[in-house]
Every structure is written in structure tokens, then in C-alpha cells.
N, C-alpha and C positions, 0 to 999 in steps of 0.2 A: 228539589235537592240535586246538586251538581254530583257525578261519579267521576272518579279519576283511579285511571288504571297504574298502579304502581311495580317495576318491573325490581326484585329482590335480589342480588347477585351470592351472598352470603348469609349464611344461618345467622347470624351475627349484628350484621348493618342494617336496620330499618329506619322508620321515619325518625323516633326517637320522639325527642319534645316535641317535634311539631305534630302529633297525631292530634293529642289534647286539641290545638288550636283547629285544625281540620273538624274535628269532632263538633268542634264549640260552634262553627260555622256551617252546620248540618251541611259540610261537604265530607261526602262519602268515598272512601278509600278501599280499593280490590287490590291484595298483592299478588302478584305471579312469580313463582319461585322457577326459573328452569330447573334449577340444580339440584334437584328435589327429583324422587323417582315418581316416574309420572306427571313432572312438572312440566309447563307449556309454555309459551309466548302466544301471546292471537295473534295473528295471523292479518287481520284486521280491524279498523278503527272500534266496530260495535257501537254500544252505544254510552259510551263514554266521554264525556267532555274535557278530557286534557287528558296530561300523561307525563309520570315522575319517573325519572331513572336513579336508583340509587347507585351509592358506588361499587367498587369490588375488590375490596381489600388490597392484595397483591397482583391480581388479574391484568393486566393491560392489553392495549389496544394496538400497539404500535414495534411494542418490545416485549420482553419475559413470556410467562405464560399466559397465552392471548386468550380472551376470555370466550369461551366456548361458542354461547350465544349471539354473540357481538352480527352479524352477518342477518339475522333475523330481526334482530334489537334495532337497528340502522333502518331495515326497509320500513319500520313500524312506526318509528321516530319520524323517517320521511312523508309516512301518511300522514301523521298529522299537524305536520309543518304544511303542506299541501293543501289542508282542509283548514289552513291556517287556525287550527287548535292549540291549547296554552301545551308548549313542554316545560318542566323542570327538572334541569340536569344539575345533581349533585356529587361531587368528585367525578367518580371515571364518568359516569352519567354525563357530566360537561363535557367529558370529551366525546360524547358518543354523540350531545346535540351536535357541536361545532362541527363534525364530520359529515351529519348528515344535514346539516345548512350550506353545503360545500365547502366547509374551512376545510379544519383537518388534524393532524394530531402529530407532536414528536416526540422521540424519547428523553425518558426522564426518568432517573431510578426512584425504585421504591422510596416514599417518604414520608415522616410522621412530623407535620409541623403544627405548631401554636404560633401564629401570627393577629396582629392588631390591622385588621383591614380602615382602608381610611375611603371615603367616598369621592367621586370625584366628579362624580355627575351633576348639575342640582337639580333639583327634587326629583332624582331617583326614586323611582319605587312610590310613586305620588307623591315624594316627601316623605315616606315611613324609611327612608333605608337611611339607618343612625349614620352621624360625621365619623362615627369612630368604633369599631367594634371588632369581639375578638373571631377570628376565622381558625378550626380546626381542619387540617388537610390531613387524607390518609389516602395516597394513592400510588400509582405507580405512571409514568408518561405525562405531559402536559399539552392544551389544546394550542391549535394553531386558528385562530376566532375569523369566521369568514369578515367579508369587506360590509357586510350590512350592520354586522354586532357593533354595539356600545358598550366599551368599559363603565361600570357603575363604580366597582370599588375594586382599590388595588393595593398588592402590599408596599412596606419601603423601600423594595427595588423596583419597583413601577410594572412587576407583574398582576397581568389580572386577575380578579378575585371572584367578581361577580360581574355578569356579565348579560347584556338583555339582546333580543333577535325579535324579528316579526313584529313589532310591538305588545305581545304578550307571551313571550317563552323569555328562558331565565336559565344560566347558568351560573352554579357554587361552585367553584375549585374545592373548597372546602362544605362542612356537613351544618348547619345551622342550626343544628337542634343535635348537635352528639351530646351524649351521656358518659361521662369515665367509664361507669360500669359496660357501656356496649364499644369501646375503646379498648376493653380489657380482653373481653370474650373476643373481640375484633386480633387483636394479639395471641390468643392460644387455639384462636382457629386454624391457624395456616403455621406451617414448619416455618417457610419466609417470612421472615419481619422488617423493619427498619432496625438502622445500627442504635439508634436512640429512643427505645420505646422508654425506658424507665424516664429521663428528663419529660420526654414528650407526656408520657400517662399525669407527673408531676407539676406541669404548665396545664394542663387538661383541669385538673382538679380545681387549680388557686384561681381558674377562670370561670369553672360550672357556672358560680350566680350570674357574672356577666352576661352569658352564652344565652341565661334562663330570659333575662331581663330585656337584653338588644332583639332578644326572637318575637316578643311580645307586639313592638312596633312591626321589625321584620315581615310578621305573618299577617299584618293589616296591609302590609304596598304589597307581600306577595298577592294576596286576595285580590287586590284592586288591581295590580297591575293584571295578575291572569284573566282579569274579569270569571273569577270563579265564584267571586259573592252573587 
């Protein structure tokens, strides 16, 4: 059975739908909360075979209020880039891999988008990552993707979306298993919000089945691709 160390930025943002599939794949999931009192980061790899960065609401890397952790989160991320072990960076998490693969990151104001991610790779993701699918973003800054990364999937302005490193680490600009209801709690966590949360929660909802159904393939290339199966 695979463990993978998941690092939690907000009460709020977790895996979401993709636990189920983690769960279903007897790969084992640890979260670390810093923001938590008495909460920690390791320090070190342990004995862990990958490593999930969620996002962090309003938090950023590059601008606003810089997210606390980040300086600890980077050196741990570089372990196991190093140990060439599976990362998956989801929102700010993407910006935290690209950073620590030597990209890097720039500002970008807080955002709540519903976008239709379109693939660009072929057979991204073994051939599980759909022609067409919808991408939920909530973050703040966007990454600057070092020279080794592959755009998988990008929006209609030809931003990236998803995006692979190493041959098995993986970053989401967006959350691939968000829920409305942890998009909502996501929303009355923090005083800061985006200027469009009410549209954004209302593109969130008329998309949930899509989100449920696109994850389904989704969590088969991520498996394969991380070699986590």
C-alpha cells in the first residue's frame, strides 16, 4: 500500500472527490495541517512515497499575503523532486511545484474561475486525461513552468492548466475533485475573496457532475502517471 504525505493550507480545501478514488486504490493519504496549532511540515522525505500540495485559498507565493509555510513547503517539495518521487501540485500547490523544479511564479490577483480545460498533449495522463473538461481555479498568483514541464491541458487563452515535470509529478492550476459545498466554506473562511464568488459558486454547481465524471478517468492517468498504483 502506497502512502502519500498531503500538505493542507486551509480548514476548508482538501482532497475533496478524489479521497474516494485514493481510498478505492488502497493508496493511503496523511494530511499535515501547519496552520493548525501544533501543526508541522516534515521536515523530511520519511517514508512516504509521493507528495500532494493543496492550495490556499487567498494565500500567495509571490504577492498578498504570502503563505506562512511556503519556505519549508519548497525545501520538502525539492526532496522529493530529488528522490525523483511523484509531486502533485494543486492550485497554489502548482505554484509551489513549478518553483521548486526551478520555474517560478508571478503575480496574479485573487481568482475564482470555472473554466473548460481542453488537452493538448496526446495521450496525456496514459490517455486518461479527457479532450475536454471542466477546471475549477481558486487562487491567488500564477506559475511561471520551468523548461523541463509539459503543458497537458490549457484554457482558451492558451494558459496552462495542467501541467506534468519529471515524468511523474503533476500540476492543477485548478482543484480536480472540488465540491460547491468546500468552495463555499472555501468563501467564508477568509475576509478576502474574489469579486465574483456568487457567478463563480453558480458555474461550480451546473458543473459538479461533470467535475464527478471527468475525475473518474482523471484519477486512473493520475495513478498511472505517478506510478502510485
Amino acid at each position: 500500500m502506497k502512502n502519500v504525505c498531503v500538505l493542507q493550507h486551509t480548514e476548508t480545501e482538501f482532497l475533496g472527490l478524489m479521497e474516494d478514488h485514493f481510498e478505492g486504490r488502497n493508496i493511503r493519504f496523511h494530511y499535515h495541517r501547519p496552520f493548525t496549532a501544533g501543526g508541522t511540515i516534515p521536515t523530511e522525505r520519511e517514508d512516504f512515497d509521493g507528495l500532494i500540495i493543496l492550495g490556499g485559498g487567498p494565500y500567495g507565493v509571490v504577492s498578498g499575503f504570502l503563505l506562512p509555510s511556503l519556505m519549508p513547503e519548497l525545501r520538502l517539495t525539492k526532496s522529493f523532486l530529488e528522490a525523483r518521487l511523484p509531486v502533485i501540485g494543486i492550485g497554489m500547490g502548482a505554484l509551489i511545484l513549478s518553483i521548486a523544479a526551478t520555474g517560478g511564479a508571478e503575480e496574479a490577483p485573487l481568482r475564482f474561475k470555472v473554466e473548460e480545460a481542453k488537452t493538448v498533449t496526446p495521450d496525456a495522463l496514459a490517455g486518461h486525461l479527457p479532450a475536454r473538461f471542466p477546471m475549477v481555479s481558486y487562487l491567488r498568483d500564477k506559475p511561471v513552468l520551468p523548461p523541463q514541464s509539459t503543458i497537458l491541458a490549457q484554457n482558451q487563452a492558451g494558459e496552462p492548466l495542467v501541467f506534468s515535470l519529471n515524468e511523474n509529478s503533476l500540476g492543477f492550476i485548478g482543484h480536480p475533485g472540488m465540491k460547491s459545498g468546500m468552495a463555499e466554506d472555501l468563501i467564508m473562511e477568509f475576509a478576502e475573496t474574489p469579486d465574483n464568488t456568487a457567478e463563480g459558486l453558480e458555474a461550480l454547481r451546473n458543473v459538479q457532475a461533470e467535475i464527478a465524471e471527468a475525475l473518474s478517468e482523471i484519477m486512473v492517468g493520475i495513478s498511472r502517471h505517478t506510478k502510485l498504483l
